[in-house]
C-alpha positions in Angstrom: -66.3 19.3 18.3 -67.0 15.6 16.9 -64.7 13.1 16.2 -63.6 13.9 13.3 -63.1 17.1 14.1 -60.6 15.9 16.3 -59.0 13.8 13.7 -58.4 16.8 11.7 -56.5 18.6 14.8 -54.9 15.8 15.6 -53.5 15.9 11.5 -52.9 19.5 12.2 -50.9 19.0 15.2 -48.6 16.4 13.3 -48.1 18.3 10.2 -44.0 19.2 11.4 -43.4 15.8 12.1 -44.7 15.0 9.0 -42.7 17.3 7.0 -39.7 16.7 8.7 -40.1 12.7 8.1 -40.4 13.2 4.9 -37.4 15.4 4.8 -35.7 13.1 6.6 -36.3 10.3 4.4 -34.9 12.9 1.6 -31.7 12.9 3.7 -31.3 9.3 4.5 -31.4 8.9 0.4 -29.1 11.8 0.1 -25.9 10.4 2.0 -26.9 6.9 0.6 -26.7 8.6 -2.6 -22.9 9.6 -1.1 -22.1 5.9 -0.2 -22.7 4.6 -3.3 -20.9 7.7 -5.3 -23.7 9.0 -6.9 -22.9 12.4 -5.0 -19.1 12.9 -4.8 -18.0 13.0 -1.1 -15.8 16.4 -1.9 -19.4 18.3 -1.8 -19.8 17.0 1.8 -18.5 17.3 5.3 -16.6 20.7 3.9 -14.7 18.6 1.7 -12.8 17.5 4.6 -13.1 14.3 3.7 -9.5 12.2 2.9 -10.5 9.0 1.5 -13.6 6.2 1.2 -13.1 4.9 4.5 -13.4 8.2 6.1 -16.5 9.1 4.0 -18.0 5.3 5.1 -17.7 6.1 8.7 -19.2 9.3 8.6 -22.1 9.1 5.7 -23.1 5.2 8.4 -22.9 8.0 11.3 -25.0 10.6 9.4 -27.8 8.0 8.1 -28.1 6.5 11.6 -28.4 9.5 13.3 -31.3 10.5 10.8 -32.5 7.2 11.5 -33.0 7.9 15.2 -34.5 11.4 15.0 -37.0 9.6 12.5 -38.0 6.9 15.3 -37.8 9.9 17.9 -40.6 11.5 16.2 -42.3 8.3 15.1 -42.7 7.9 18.9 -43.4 11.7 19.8 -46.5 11.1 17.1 -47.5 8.2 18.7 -47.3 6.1 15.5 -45.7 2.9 17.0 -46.4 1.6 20.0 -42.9 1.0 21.7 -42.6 4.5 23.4 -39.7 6.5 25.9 -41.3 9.2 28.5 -42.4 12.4 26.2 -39.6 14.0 29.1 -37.2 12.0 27.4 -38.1 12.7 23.7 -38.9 16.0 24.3 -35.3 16.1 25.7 -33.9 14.5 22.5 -35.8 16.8 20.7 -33.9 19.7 22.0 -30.7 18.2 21.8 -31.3 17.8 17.7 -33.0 21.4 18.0 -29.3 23.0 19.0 -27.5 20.6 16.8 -29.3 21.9 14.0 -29.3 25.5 14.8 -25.1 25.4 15.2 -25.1 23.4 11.7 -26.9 25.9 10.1 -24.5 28.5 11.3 -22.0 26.3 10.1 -23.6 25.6 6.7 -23.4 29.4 6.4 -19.9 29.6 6.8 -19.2 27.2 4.8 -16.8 27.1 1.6 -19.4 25.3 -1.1 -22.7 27.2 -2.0 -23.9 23.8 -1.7 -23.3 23.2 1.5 -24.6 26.9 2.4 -27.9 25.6 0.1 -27.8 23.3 3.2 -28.0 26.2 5.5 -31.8 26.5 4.1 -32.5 22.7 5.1 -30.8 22.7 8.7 -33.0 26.1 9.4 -36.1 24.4 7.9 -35.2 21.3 10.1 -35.0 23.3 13.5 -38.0 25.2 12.5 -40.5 21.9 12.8 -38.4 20.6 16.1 -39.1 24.0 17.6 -43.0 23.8 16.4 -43.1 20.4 17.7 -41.5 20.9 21.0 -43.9 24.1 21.9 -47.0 22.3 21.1 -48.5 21.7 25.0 -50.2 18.3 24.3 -49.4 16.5 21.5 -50.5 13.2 22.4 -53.8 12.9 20.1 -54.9 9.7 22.1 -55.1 12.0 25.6 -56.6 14.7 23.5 -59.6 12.4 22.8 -59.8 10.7 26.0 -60.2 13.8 28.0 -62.7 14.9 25.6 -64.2 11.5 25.7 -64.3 11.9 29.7 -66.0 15.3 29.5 -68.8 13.9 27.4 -69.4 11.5 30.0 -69.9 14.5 32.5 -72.4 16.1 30.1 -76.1 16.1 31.3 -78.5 14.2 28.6 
């Protein structure tokens, strides 16, 4: 296989995280969309919500938490260079991989069909963490190292 062959793999291999970044980015906008009233806040949180300070502290909690599973994955993907132990991640990584199976459950339940439209999303999002998190070795710069190292070995 040649290098670009490896590129291509490599693109392969972050297609989830790709997906769910962009879906993620869809979400940020959606509970921005909340904070600024674009969306009414009695279609979120199960209408649970009792007034605009409430709403504030949860849609800031909601778009920072979005925020770190989109750095998470930023750093699973190798894409900047400040970087936790892939243990670590991965460990994040199944943390947001229960939270989103239990909020689908919950979406299901729930008393809106537009929250249980979100049942769809949570699913979709659990899905990609559970694709990420089986792939053995995602780090594409090991992946072409070792192959770089195994050329070395080859006779001319």
């Amino acid at each position: 296989m040649d290098e670009s062959g490896i590129k291509r793999k490599e693109m392969n291999d972050k297609t989830p995280i790709h997906i769910l970044l962009g879906l993620l980015c869809v979400v940020i906008l959606f509970h921005v969309a909340v904070l600024f009233k674009a969306v009414p806040n009695e279609i979120v949180w199960g209408g649970r919500l009792q007034d605009d300070s409430e709403m504030l502290v949860f849609e800031a909690l909601s778009i920072l938490i979005n925020m770190f599973l989109g750095l998470v994955l930023l750093m699973k993907a190798d894409y900047i260079k400040i970087k936790w132990k892939e243990k670590t991640i991965n460990i994040i990584l199944w943390i947001f991989l229960i939270l989103f199976v239990l909020n689908t459950f919950g979406n299901l339940f729930a008393n809106s069909n537009f929250e249980k439209f979100f049942a769809v999303l949570t699913f979709a999002f659990a899905i990609l963490i559970w694709k990420i998190l089986k792939q053995k070795k995602f780090n594409g710069r090991n992946k072409i190292s070792n192959l770089e190292k195994n050329q070395d070995n080859l006779p001319v």
